[in-house]
N, C-alpha and C positions, 0 to 999 in steps of 0.2 A: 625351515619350519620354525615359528614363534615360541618364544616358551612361554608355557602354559602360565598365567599370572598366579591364577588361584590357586596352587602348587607351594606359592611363597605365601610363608609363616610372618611373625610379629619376631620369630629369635630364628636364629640368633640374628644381634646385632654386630654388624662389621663396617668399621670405615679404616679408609687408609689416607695418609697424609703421606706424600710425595714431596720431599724439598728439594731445592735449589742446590745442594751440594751431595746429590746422592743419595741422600738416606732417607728413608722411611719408613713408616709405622702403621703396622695392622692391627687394628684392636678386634675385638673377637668376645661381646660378650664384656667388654672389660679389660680381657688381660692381651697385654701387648707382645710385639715381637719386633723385633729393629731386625733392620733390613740395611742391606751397603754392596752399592752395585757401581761398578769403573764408572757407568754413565747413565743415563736415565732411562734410554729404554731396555736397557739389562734390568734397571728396577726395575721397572715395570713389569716386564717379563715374569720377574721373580717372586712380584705379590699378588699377579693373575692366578701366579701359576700355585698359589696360597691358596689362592681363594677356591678355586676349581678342585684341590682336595677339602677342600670345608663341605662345598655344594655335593661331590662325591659321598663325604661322609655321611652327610644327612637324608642320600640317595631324593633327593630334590632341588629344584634352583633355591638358591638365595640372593639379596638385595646386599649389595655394598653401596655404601657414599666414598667417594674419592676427591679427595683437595690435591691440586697443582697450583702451579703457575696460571692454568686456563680460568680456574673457578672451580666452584662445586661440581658435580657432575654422579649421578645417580645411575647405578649397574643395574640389572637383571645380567646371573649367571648361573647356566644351569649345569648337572655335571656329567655334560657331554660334550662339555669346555664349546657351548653357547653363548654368547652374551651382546645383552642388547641394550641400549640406553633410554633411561627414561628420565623426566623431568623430577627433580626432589618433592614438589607439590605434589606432584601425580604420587606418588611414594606415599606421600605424609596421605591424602585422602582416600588410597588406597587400604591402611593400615588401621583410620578411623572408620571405614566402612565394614572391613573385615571383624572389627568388634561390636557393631552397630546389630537389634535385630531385624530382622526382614519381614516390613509389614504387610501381610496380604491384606484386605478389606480394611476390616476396625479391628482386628487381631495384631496382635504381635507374634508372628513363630522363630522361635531360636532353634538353630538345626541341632539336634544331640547325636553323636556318633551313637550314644548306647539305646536309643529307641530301636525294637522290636519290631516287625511290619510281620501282619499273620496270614504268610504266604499263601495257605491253600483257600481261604479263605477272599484272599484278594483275586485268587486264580479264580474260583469258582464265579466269582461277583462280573469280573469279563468276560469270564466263557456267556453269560448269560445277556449281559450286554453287547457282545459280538454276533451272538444268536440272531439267525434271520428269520424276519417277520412275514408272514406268508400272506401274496395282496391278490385281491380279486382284479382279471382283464378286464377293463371297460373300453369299451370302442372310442376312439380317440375321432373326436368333433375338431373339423378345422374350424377357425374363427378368424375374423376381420376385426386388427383393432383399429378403433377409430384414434386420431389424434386429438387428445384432450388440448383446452384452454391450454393448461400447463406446458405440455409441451410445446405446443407452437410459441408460446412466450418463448422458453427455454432457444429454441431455433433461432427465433429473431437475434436471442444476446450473443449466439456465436456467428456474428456475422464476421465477414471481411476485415483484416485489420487496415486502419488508417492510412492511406496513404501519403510519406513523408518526405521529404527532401532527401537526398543522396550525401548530403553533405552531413547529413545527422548519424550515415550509418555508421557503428560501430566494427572496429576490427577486427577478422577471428583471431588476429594473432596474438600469442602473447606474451605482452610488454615484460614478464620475467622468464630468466635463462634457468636451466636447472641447481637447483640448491645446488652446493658443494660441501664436500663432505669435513668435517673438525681435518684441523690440519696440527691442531698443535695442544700440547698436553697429553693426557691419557685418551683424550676421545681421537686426538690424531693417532695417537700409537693404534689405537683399533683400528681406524680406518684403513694403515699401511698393512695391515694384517688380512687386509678386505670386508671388515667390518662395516657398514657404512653407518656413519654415526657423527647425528647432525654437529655443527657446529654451536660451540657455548655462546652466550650472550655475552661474554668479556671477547673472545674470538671474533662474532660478529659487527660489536663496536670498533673494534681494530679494522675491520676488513670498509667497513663506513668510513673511515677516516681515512684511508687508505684509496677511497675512491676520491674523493675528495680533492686531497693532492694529486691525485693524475690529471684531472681534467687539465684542459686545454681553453685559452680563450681567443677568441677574433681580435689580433692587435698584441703588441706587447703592454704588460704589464709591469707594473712598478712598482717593490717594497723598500720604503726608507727603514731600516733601525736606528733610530735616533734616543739620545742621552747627552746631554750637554758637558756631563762628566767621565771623566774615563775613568777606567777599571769597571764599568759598570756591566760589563758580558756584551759588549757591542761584535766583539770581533766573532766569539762562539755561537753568538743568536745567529748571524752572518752566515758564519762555516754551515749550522746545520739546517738554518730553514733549505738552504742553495742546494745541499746535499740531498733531500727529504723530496724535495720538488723533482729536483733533477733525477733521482735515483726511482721514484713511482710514476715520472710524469716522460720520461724518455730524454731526457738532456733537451738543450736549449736554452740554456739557466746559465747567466752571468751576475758573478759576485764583484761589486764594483767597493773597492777602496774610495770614498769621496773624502778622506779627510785632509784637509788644506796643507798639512804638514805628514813629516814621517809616520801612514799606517801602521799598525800592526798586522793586517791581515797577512799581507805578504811572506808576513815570518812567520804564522802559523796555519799556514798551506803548502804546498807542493809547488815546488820552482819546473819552470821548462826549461831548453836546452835554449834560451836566450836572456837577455835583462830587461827587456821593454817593459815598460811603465806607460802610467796613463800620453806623459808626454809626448812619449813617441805616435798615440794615435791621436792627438792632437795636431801634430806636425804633418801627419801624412791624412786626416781627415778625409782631404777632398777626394784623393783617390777613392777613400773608403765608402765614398758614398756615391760613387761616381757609378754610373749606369754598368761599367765595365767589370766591376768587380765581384770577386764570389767568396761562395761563403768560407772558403778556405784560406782568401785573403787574411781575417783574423787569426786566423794560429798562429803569428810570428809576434800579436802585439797581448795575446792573452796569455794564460798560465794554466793548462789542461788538469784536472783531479782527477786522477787514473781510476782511484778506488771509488772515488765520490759523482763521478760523469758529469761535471760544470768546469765553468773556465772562472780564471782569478782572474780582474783588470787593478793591476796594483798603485800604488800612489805612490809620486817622486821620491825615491828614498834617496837619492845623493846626496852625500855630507857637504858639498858646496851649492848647493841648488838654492836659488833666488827665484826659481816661478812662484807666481801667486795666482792661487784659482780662479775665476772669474765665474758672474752667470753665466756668462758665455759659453767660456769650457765649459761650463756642465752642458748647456744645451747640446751642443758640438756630440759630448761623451753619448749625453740620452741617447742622440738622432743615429749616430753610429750603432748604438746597443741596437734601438728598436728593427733597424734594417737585418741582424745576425741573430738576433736571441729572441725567442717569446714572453722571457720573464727574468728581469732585473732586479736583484737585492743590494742595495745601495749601505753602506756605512757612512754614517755621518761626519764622521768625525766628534771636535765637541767645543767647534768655534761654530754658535747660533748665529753672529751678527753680520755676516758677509754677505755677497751678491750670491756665493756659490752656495750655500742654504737653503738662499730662500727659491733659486732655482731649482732644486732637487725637493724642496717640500710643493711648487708647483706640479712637477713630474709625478709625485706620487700618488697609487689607487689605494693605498693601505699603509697604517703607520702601525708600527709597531717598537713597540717604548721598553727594551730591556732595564733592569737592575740587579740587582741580589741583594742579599738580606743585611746587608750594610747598612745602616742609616741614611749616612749623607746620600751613598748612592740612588736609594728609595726618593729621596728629597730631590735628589735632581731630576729622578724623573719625573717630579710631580711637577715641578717647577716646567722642563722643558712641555709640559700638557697645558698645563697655564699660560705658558709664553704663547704659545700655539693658536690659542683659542681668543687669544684678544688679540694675532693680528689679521685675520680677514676671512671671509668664509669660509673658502675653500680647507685653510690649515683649520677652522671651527670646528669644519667635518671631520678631519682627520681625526682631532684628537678626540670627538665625541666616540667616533668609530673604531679607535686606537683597540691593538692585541697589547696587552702589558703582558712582560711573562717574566717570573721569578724567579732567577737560579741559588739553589743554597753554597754558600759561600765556603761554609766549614760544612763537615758530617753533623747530622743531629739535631736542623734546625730548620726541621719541616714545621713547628708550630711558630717560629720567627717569621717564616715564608707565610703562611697562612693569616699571619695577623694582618702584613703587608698587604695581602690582597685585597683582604676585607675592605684596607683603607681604599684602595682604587677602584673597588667594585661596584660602585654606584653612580663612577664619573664616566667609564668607558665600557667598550663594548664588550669585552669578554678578558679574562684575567687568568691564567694559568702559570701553575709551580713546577717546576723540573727539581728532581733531587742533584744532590752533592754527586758529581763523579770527578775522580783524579786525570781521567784522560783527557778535560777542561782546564785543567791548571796551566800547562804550562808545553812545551813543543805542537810540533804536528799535529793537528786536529782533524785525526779519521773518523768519520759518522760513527761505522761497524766497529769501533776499537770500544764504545760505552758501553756500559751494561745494558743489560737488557729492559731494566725498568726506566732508565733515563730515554733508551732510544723510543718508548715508547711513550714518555712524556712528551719527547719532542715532536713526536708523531700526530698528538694530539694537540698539542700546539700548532704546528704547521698547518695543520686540519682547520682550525678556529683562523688564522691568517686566510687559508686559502677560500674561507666563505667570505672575506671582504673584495672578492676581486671578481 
């Protein structure tokens, strides 16, 4: 059963702020009360279960506003520990309407609890008007009506509809599945309660982006991240578009090492129970492309991420190693990729001027130009967009098309991040900030080990990449 809206008053007022470490706060009218729960939905629990003796108390529902993680989010709770969600708008014009008067005609009537109605007098005034009126039998005449002008116009207009092509018919089915109910925040806590309670607009955007990266396309596809400078977040932007893809899109996602010399990627990913390097699929290429082979042929030359579901193809780390990349190789590496994977994320390295460059910027559907809040960093990537765009269409398109994405270098330098973007904002196609997190620094780079607002940067990130392909 719905609770009654009109039930709910202008007071009390209640909201509750829900934080990130447990604690929170219900104001009531003004005066607060701190809340501290092992984990969030024990809070949670604990400031419903607030709220629901308030609504008791006042033996009516009442309206709370609640902040999370999710966003704002607007209660109806009534106290028979009911509660339904409504939109804050809806709230707020609700609340202006309830003070508003209600105009009948050209009157204004404001309802007053203390007006009088003079019952017996109201009673009598019905009884008289309910009173039946005594009618004279007249003998009932059948009649022939004739069809007026009118009507026959009227016939004519509902004639036949048009007859059209089959190819114009629309389908009954329909193109949308059923809503799904909040999953996260306090409107998910209701839902796991059996509440069902739509999803926020911050939740919905998430779950947009999140479509986004699953899709799949006809052909493999190709991401360079490219920066002419190192230290520039080449190897993290790597680790997590590959992770992001692979992890909402079903695996099939190869992270390729292309730098000419000792990568890093390598050391900051997951080793397999072998040492193969790019070389070795090099060397054994032809098998690998050879009508015979399958797709489990590659597990002995890739480097699997258990936690992350994509494979490493690492670059010649030997301390005596004398190969030099060639276009070639790259073609050779691409032709291999595309035969086992759907979608390729490429490291540049941050030697522009070689054969094996400008073959991996032919290969590529989408560039994407890390840095951080560095200077020189920022500078190189501006420069490697410049270099780009003066040498021949194809890289023209890239860089006009280019994802530039920000990461902060130090804590605390989201307006640093933000100034930088500005500057690339009018050259390329789409430009996004990731904050500071420490599990970027330095070892093993696990997707799920960042916090939750960076995975969700990157989220959206990967979301803006995966609309260039």
């Amino acid at each position: 059963m719905a609770i009654d809206q009109s039930l709910i008053q202008s007071t009390p007022v209640i909201s509750a702020i829900i934080n990130a470490d447990n604690t929170g706060v219900l104001s009531v009218d003004g005066t607060e009360e701190q809340f501290t729960a092992e984990d969030s939905s024990r809070l949670r629990a604990l400031l419903m279960s607030r709220v629901f003796e308030i609504a008791l108390d006042h033996r009516r529902p009442v309206r709370v506003s609640t902040m999370d993680e999710s966003g704002l989010t607007g209660l109806r709770v009534s106290p028979d520990r009911q509660v339904e969600a409504e939109d804050t708008a809806e709230a707020q014009t609700q609340k202006i309407q309830a003070t508003e008067p209600v105009e009948t005609g050209h009157k204004a009537v404001q309802k007053d609890s203390s007006t009088k109605t003079n019952a017996p007098a109201d009673a009598a005034s019905k009884a008289v008007s309910e009173a039946p009126v005594p009618m004279k039998e007249t003998p009932v005449k059948e009649t022939t009506v004739e069809p007026t002008v009118e009507l026959v116009e009227e016939s004519q207009q509902l004639a036949p509809v048009t007859r059209r092509t089959l190819r114009d018919a629309e389908s009954f089915l329909s193109p949308h599945g059923a809503a799904r109910p909040a999953t996260q925040g306090i409107r998910g806590w209701l839902s796991n309660l059996g509440i069902n309670v739509p999803a926020s607009e911050k939740e919905l955007a998430e779950r947009a982006d999140i479509e986004q990266v699953s899709k799949h396309w006809a052909g493999t596809r190709t991401i360079m991240v490219a920066n002419r400078k190192g230290g520039a977040n080449k190897t993290p932007t790597v680790k997590n578009l590959a992770a992001i893809f692979a992890l909402h899109g079903g695996g099939g996602v190869l992270a390729y090492d292309g730098n000419p010399e000792v990568g890093t990627l390598g050391w900051r990913t997951e080793k397999g129970d072998h040492h193969s390097t790019v070389l070795d699929v090099l060397e054994n290429s032809e098998r690998l492309l050879s009508a015979s082979a399958v797709s489990g042929d590659m597990a002995g030359y890739v480097h699997h991420q258990s936690a992350d579901r994509f494979d490493v193809l690492r670059s010649d780390d030997s301390l005596v190693g004398t190969h030099v990349m060639t276009g070639k190789a790259v073609d050779t590496i691409h032709a291999v990729a595309a035969k086992y994977y759907r979608l390729l994320v490429m490291d540049s390295g941050n030697v522009d001027r070689g054969s094996d460059w400008a073959r991996m910027i032919a290969h590529t559907n989408q560039l994407v130009v890390p840095t951080t809040t560095m200077e020189d960093r920022a500078e190189a990537a501006l420069l490697t967009l410049k270099a780009l765009h003066e040498r021949d269409e194809h890289a023209a398109r890239l860089a006009e098309n280019a994802v530039v994405i920000i990461s902060q270098w130090q804590p605390g330098e989201k307006a640093v991040a933000d100034r930088i973007a500005e500057g690339f904002r009018p050259f390329v196609r789409e430009v996004l900030t990731v904050p500071f997190d420490p599990a970027l620094k330095s070892g093993r780079i696990v997707h799920s080990a960042l916090s939750p607002a960076s995975r969700r940067a990157w989220l959206r990130a990967t979301a803006a990449v995966a609309q260039g392909l």
